[in-house]
Jmol script that loads the backbone (N, CA, C; Angstrom):
load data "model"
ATOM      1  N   UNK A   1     341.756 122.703 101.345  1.00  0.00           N
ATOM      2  CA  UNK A   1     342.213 121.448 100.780  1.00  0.00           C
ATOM      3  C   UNK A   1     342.832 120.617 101.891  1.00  0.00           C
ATOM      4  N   UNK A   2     342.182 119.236 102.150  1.00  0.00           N
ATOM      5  CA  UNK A   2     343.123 118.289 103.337  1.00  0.00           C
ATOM      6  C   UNK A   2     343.563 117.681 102.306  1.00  0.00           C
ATOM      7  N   UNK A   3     345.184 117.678 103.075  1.00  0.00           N
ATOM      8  CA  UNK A   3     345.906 116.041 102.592  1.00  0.00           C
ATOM      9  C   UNK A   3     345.992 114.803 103.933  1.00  0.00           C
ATOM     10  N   UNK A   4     345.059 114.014 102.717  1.00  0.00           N
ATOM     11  CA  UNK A   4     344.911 112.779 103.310  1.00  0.00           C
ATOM     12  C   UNK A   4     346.337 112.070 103.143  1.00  0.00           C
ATOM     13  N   UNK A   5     346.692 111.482 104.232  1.00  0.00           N
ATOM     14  CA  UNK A   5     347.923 110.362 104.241  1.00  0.00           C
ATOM     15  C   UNK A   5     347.365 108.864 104.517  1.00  0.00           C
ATOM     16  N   UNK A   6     348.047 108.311 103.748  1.00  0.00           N
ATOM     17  CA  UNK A   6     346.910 106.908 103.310  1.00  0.00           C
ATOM     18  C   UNK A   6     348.640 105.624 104.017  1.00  0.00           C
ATOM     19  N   UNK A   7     348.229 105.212 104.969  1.00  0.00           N
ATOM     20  CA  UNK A   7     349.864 104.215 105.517  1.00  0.00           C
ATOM     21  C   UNK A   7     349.429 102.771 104.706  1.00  0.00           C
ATOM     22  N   UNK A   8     350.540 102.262 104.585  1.00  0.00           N
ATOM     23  CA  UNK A   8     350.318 101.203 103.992  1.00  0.00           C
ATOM     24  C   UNK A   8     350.959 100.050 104.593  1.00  0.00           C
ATOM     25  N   UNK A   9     350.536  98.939 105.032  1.00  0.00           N
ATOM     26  CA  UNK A   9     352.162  97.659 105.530  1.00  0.00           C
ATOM     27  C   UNK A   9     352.448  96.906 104.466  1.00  0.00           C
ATOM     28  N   UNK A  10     353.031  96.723 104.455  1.00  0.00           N
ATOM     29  CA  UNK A  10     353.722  95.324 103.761  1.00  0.00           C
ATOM     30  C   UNK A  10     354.797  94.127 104.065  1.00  0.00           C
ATOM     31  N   UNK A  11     354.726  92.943 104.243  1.00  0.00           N
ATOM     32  CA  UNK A  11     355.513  92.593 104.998  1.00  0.00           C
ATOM     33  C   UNK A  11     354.619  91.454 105.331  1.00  0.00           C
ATOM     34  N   UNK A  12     355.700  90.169 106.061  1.00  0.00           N
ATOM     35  CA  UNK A  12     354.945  89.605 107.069  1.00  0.00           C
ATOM     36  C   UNK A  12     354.868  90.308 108.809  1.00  0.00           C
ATOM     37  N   UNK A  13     353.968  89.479 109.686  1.00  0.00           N
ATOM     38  CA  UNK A  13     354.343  89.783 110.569  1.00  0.00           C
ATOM     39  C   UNK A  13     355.248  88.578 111.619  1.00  0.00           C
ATOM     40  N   UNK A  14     355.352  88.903 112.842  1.00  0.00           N
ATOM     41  CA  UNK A  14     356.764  88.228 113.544  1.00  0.00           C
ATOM     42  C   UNK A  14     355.734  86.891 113.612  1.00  0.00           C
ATOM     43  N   UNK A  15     354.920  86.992 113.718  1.00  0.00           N
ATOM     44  CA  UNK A  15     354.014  85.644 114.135  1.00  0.00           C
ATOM     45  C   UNK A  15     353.800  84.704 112.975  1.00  0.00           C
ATOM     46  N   UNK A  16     353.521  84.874 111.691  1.00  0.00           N
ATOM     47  CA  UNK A  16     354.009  84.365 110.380  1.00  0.00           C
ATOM     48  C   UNK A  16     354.959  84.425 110.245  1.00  0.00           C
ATOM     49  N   UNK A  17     356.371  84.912 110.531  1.00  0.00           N
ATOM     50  CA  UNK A  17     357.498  84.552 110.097  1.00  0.00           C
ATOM     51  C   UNK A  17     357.800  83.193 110.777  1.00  0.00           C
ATOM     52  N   UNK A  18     357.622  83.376 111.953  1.00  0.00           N
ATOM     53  CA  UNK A  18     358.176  82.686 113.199  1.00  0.00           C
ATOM     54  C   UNK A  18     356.767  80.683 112.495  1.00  0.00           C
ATOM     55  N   UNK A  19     355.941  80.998 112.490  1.00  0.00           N
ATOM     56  CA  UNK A  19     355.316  80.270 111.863  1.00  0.00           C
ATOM     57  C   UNK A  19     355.938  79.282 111.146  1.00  0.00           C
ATOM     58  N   UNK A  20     356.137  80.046 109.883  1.00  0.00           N
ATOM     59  CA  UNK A  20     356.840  79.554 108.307  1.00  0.00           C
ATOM     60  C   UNK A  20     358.080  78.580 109.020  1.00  0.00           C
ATOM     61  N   UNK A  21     358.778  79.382 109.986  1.00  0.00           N
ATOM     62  CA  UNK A  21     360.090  79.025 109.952  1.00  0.00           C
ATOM     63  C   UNK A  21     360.300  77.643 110.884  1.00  0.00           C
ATOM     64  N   UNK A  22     359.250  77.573 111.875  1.00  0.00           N
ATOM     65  CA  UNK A  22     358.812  76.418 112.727  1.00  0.00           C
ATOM     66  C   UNK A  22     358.602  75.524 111.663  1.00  0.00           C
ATOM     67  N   UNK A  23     357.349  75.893 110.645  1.00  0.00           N
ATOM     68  CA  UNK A  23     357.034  74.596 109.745  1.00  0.00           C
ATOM     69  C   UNK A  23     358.109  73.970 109.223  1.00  0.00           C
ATOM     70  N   UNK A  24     358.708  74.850 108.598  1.00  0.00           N
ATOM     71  CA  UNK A  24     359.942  74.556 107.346  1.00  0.00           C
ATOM     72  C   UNK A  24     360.965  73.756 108.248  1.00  0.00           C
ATOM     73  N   UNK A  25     360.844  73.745 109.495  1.00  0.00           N
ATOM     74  CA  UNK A  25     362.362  73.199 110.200  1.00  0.00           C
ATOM     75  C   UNK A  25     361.523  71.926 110.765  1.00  0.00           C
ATOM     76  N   UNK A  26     360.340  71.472 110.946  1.00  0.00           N
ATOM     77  CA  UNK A  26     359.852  70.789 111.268  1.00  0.00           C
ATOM     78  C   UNK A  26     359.228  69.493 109.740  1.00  0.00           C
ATOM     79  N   UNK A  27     359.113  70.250 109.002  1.00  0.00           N
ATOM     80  CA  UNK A  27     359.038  69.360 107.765  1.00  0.00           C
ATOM     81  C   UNK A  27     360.539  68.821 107.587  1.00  0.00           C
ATOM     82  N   UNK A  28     361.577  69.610 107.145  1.00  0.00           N
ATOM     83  CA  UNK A  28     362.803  69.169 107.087  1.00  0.00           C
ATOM     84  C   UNK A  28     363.558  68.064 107.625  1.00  0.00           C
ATOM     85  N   UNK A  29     362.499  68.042 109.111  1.00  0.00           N
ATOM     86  CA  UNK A  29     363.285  67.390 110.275  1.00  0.00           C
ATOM     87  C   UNK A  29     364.277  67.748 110.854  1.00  0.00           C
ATOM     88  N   UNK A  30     364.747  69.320 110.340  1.00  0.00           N
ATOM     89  CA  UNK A  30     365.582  69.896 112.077  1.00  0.00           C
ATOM     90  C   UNK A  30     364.588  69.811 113.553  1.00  0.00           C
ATOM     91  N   UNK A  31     363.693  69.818 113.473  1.00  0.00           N
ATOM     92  CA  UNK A  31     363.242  69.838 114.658  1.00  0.00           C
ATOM     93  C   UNK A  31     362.051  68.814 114.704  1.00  0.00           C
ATOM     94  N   UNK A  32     362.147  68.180 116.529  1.00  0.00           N
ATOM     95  CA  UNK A  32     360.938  67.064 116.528  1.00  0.00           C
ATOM     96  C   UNK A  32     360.294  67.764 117.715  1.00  0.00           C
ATOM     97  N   UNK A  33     359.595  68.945 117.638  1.00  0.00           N
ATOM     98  CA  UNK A  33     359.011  69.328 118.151  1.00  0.00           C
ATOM     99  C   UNK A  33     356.985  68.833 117.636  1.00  0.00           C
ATOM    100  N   UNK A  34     355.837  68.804 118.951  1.00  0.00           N
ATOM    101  CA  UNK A  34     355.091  68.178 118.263  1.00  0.00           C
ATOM    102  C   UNK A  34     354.734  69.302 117.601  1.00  0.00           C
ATOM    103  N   UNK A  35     353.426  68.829 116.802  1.00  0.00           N
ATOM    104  CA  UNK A  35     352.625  70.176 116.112  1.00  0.00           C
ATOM    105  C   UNK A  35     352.053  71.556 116.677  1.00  0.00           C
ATOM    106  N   UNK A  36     352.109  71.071 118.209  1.00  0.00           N
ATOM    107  CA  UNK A  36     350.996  71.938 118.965  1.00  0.00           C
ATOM    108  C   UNK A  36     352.275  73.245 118.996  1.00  0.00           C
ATOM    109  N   UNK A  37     353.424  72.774 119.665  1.00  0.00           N
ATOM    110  CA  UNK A  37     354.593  73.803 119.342  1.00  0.00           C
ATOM    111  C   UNK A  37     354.979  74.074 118.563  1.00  0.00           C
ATOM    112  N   UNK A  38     354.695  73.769 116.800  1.00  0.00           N
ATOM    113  CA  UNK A  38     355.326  74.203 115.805  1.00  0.00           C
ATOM    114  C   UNK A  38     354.415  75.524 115.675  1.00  0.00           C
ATOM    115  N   UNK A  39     352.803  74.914 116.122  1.00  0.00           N
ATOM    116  CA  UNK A  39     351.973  76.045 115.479  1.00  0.00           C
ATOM    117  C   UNK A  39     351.758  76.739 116.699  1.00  0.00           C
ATOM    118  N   UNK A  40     352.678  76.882 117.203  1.00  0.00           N
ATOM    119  CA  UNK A  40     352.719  78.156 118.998  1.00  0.00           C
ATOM    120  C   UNK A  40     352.169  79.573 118.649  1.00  0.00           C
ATOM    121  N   UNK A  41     353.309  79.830 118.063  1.00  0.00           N
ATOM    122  CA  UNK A  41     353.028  81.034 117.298  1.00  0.00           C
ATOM    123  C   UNK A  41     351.289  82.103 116.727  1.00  0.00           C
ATOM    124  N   UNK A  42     350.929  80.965 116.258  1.00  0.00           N
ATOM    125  CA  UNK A  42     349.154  81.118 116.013  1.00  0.00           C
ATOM    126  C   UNK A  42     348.452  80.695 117.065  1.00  0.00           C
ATOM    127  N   UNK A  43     348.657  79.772 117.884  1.00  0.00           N
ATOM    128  CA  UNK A  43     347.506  80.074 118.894  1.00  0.00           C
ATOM    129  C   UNK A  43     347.871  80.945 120.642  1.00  0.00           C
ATOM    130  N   UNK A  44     349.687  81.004 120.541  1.00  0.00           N
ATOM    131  CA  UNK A  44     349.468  82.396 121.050  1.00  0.00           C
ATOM    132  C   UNK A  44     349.350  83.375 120.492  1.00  0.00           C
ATOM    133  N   UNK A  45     349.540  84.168 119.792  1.00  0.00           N
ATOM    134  CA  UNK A  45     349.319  84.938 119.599  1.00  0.00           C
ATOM    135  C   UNK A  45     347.285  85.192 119.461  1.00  0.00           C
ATOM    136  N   UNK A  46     346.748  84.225 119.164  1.00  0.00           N
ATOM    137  CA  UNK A  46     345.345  84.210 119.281  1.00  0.00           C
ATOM    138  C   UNK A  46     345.136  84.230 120.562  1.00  0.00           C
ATOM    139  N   UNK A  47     345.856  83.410 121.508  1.00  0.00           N
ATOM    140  CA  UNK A  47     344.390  83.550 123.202  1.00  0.00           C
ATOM    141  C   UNK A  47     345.772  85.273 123.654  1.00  0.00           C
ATOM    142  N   UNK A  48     346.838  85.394 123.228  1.00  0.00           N
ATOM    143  CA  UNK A  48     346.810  86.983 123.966  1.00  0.00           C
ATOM    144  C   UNK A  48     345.541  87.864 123.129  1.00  0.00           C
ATOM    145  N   UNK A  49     345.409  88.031 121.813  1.00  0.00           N
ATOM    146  CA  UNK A  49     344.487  89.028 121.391  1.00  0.00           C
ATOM    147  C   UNK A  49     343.008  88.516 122.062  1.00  0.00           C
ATOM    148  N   UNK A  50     342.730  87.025 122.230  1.00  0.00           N
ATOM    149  CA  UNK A  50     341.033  86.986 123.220  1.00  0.00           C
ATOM    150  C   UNK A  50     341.233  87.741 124.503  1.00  0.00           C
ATOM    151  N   UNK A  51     342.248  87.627 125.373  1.00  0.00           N
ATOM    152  CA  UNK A  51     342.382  87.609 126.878  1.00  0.00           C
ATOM    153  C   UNK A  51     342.131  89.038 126.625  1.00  0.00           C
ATOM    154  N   UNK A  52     342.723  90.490 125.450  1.00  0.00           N
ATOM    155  CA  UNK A  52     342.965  92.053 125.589  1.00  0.00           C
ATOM    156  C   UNK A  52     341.040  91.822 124.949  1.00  0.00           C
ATOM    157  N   UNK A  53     340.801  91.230 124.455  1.00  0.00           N
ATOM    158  CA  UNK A  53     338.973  91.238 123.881  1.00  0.00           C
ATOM    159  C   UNK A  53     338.100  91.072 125.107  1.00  0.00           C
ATOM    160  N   UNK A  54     338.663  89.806 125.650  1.00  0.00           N
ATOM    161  CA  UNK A  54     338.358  89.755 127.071  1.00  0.00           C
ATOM    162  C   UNK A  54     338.090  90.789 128.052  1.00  0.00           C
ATOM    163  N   UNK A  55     339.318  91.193 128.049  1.00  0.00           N
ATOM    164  CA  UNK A  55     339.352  92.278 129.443  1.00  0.00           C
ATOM    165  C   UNK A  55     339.242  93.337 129.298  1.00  0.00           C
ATOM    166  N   UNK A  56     338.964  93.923 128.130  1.00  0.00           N
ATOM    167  CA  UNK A  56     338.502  95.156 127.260  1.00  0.00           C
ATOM    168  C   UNK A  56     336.727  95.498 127.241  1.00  0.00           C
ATOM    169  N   UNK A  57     336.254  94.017 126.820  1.00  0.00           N
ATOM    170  CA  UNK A  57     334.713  94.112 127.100  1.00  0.00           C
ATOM    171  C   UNK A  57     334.501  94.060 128.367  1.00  0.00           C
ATOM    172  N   UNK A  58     334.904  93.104 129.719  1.00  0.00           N
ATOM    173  CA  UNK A  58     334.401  92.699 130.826  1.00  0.00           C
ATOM    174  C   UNK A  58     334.521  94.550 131.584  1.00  0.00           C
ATOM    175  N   UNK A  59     335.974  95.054 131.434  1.00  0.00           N
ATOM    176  CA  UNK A  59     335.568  96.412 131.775  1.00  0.00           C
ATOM    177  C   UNK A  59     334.486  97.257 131.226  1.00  0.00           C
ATOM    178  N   UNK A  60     334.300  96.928 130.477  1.00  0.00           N
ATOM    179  CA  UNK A  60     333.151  98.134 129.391  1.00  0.00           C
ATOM    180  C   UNK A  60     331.841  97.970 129.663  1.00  0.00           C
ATOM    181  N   UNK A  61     331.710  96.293 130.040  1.00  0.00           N
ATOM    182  CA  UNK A  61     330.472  95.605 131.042  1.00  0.00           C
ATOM    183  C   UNK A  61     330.414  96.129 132.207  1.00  0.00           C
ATOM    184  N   UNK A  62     331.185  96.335 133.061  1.00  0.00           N
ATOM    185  CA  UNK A  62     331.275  96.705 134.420  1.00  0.00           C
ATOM    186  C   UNK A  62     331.316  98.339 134.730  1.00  0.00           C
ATOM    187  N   UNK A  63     331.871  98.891 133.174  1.00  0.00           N
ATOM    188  CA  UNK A  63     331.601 100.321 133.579  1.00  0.00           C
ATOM    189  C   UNK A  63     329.972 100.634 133.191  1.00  0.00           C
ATOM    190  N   UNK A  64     329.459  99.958 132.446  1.00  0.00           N
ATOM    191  CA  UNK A  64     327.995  99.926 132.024  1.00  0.00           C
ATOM    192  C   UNK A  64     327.048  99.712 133.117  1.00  0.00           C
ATOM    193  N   UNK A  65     327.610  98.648 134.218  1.00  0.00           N
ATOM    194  CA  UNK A  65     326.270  98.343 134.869  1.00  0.00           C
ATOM    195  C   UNK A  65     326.777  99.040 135.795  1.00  0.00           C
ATOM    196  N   UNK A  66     327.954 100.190 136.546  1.00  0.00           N
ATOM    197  CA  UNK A  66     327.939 100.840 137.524  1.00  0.00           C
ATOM    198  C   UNK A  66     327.935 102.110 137.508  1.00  0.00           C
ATOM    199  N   UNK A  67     327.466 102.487 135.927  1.00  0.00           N
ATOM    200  CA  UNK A  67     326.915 103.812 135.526  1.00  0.00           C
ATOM    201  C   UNK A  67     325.196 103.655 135.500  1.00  0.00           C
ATOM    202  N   UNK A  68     325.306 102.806 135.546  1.00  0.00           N
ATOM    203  CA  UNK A  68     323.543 102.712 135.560  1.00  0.00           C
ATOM    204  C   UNK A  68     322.742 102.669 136.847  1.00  0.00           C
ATOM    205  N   UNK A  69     323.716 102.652 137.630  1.00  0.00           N
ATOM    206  CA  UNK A  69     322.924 102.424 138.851  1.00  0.00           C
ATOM    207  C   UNK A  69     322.985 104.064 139.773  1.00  0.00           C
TER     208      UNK A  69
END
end "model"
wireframe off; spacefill off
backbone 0.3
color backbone group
């Protein structure tokens, strides 16, 4: 008999919190930051996860074509 352990999250994460909390202070007008910095949060956190996609494949490319030879 296996016991399977099944994890679960729940929650936001720091990048949606941090999000929400930019918007909400930026609608309000605590902050006059433009949009591009309210929505920081989402597009860093997007080009760090391309750059680890990035440099994850370009190695996997390079171990490919210098196993082949």
């Amino acid at each position: 008999m296996s016991d399977k352990i099944i994890h679960t999250s729940s929650g936001i994460s720091l990048t949606t919190a941090l999000t929400i909390l930019f918007v909400t202070l930026k609608l309000l007008g605590k902050i006059t930051w433009s949009w591009w910095w309210v929505l920081s949060p989402l597009w860093i956190s997007a080009a760090i996860t391309l750059s680890f996609l990035l440099l994850f494949f370009g190695i996997a490319l390079l171990v490919l074509i210098f196993n082949n030879k």
